[in-house]
C-alpha positions in Angstrom: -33.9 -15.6 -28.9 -32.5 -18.7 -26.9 -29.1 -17.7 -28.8 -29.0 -13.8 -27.6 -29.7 -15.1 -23.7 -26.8 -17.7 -24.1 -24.6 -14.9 -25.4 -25.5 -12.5 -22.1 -24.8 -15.4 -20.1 -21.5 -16.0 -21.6 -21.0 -12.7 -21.3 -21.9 -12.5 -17.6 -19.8 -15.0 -16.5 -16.7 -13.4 -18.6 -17.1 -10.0 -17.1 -17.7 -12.0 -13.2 -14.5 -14.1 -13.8 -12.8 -10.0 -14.8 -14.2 -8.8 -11.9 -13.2 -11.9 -9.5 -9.8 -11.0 -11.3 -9.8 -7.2 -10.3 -10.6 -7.5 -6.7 -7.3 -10.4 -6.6 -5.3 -7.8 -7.6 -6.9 -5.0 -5.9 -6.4 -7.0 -2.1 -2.9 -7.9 -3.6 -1.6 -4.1 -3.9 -3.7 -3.2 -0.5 -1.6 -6.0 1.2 1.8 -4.4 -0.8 0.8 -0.9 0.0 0.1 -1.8 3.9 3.5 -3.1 4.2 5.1 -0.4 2.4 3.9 2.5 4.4 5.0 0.2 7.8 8.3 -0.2 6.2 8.4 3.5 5.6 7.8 4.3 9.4 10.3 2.2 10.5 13.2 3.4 8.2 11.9 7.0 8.9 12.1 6.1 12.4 15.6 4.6 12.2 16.3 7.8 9.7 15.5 10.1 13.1 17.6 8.1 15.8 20.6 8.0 13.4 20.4 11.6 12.3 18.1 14.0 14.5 19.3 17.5 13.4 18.6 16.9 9.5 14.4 16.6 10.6 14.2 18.3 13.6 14.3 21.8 14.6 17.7 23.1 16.8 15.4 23.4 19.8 14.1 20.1 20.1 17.6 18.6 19.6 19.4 16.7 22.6 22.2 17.9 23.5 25.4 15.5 22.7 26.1 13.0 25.7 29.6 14.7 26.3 27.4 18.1 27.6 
């Protein structure tokens, strides 16, 4: 009987050190994916100053500076 307990255990703290495991890597890719949609804002951002009439309707476009 003693045996089977000190197998859960061992199994308990196998499957707590996977789980501590996960949740590194889970904060890891929530960090990555965090940055990468701010990236993405900023280079769509930078995408719509340098070229306004490929993602914006004619109407909304400014007319040139030599109008």
């Amino acid at each position: 009987m003693e045996e089977r307990i000190n197998e859960l255990e061992i199994r308990y703290m196998q499957q707590e050190q996977t789980i501590q495991e996960l949740n590194e890597i889970v904060c890891r890719q929530e960090y990555i994916l965090d940055r990468l949609q701010r990236d993405f804002a900023a280079l769509k951002e930078q995408f719509l100053v340098i070229s306004p009439s490929v993602s914006r309707d004619p109407d909304q476009e400014e007319p040139p500076p030599h109008y």
